[in-house]
C-alpha angles and dihedrals in degrees: 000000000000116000124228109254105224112178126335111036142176089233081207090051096054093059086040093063094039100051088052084047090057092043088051093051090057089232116175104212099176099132095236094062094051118105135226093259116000139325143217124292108182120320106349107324120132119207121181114268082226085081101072105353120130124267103239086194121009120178098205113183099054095123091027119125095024124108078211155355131225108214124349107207103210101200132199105210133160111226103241093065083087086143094050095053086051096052087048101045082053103048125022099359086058100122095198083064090069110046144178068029110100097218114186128182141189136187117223120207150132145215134325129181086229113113095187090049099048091047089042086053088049085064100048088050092052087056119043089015099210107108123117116195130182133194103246119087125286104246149131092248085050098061085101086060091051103049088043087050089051095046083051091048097043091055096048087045126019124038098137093079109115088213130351125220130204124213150168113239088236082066133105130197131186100222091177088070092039086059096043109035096014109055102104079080095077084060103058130092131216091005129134112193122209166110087311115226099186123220108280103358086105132083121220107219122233098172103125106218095044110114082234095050112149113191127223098268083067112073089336103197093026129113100179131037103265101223137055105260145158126270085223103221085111125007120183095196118185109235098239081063102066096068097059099038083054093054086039090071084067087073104028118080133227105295113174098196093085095189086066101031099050097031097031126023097038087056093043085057086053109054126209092044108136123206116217116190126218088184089131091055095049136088120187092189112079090212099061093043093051087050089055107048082039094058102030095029105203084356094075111117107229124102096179132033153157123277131151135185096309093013086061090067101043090046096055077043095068101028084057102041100093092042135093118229126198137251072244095066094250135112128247098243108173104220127164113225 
């Protein structure tokens, strides 16, 4: 059985360990045998694909050549949303707008039938070189296959990041205030930092024709999710954390609701994992956080907010509006080292 790496780990050791673990288990990883969403490990235990499927296009050298990176953003995009990636590339996921910040990001997706869409995705990914994609099927019941495949990416590839942070590609951060008011997370240890969802305060949902319908073989006789979790709009992760939450999959079934399962069950698994909340510095409504930024310019109190495809651009628009930017292309940010 492989055992969960906490602090301090031999990085050669982990993969080690995995790779045995897979052996053991008797898994079967050639491409052509892996199923849209998860397959059988043993009896009838389900464990997410993300967990060894292959990686159809891996940019591997995002967080290569730096002796590290500020800030790595992890998003969960669908592939269709070619504009969107573009907006944000452009505008708050410019990584020039940030420096001497050293900003990374990555897309998550998966598969699609469509040939165009997949070729048109191959050349998205030649040119700007940040798109992750994993054999298993692009949709909503397959979110738990991306964020374990990001863990799994993350800890391959980028450990370097002083903090990772998890998004929906509907998100907006303003990374101008992280750097500035937020910093002291790059310091802590074991900490997940988020929009807080406390143990037993939600209700699972067992209406069958609800979008977020979960039938009785997940959590049969409970009413409420048993463990403090994020709502994953938004997820600040510190980087020691990525490892673990990787090897805890081992132990952590297939769970399709990705918000519990990433953010609550695996560090569950952990132990000793605390959960801080920014839900007073976050908007979920585009309108009120374009009024703010609009009326207290860099005063304005939210960190994270909502912005997709034309909103993207008025919203950069407004957080950028009260500052100076350089012949360079970044931004004057005043942080204290």
């Amino acid at each position: 059985m492989v055992s969960i790496i906490y602090d301090e780990f031999d990085f050669h050791y982990v993969f080690i360990n995995i790779r045995n673990e897979l052996k053991e288990r008797r898994i079967d990883v050639h491409p052509l045998n892996i199923k849209n969403q998860v397959r059988k490990i043993e009896t009838n235990t389900m464990y997410p694909v993300g967990l060894y499927a292959s990686y159809l296009i891996n940019n591997v050298n995002v967080c290569r050549g730096y002796e590290k990176i500020s800030a790595l953003v992890m998003v969960h995009t669908a592939i269709e949303h070619f504009f969107r990636r573009k907006e944000m590339r452009r505008t708050w996921l410019n990584t020039t707008h940030y420096s001497p910040k050293h900003l990374k990001v990555i897309f998550l997706v998966g598969t699609t039938e469509n040939k165009t869409m997949q070729e048109k995705l191959r050349n998205e990914s030649n040119v700007f070189h940040d798109i992750i994609q994993g054999d298993f099927v692009d949709t909503y019941r397959n979110l738990t296959n991306k964020g374990v495949m990001g863990y799994r990416w993350i800890a391959e590839n980028c450990m370097n990041a002083e903090i990772i942070v998890k998004i929906d590609d509907d998100s907006f951060i303003n990374f101008f205030k992280f750097f500035e008011d937020y910093s002291f997370l790059v310091r802590r240890n074991r900490y997940v930092f988020c929009n807080k969802v406390h143990q037993d305060t939600m209700l699972i949902i067992r209406d069958k024709t609800s979008k977020w319908y979960v039938s009785d073989q997940f959590y049969k006789g409970r009413s409420v999710y048993p463990h403090t979790y994020c709502s994953g709009f938004v997820v600040f992760i510190s980087t020691d954390l990525i490892p673990a939450l990787y090897q805890a999959v081992f132990t952590a079934p297939f769970f399709w609701v990705d918000d519990f399962y990433l953010f609550g069950l695996l560090p569950s698994r952990l132990g000793y994992v605390r959960h801080g909340s920014f839900a007073k510095n976050l908007t979920f409504t585009h309108e009120e956080a374009l009024k703010c930024y609009q009326t207290y310019k860099r005063k304005c109190k939210f960190l994270v907010m909502e912005a997709r495809d034309e909103h993207i651009d008025d919203m950069w628009k407004a957080v950028v509006a009260d500052r100076y930017q350089s012949v360079y292309g970044n931004y004057y940010m005043n942080i204290t080292y």
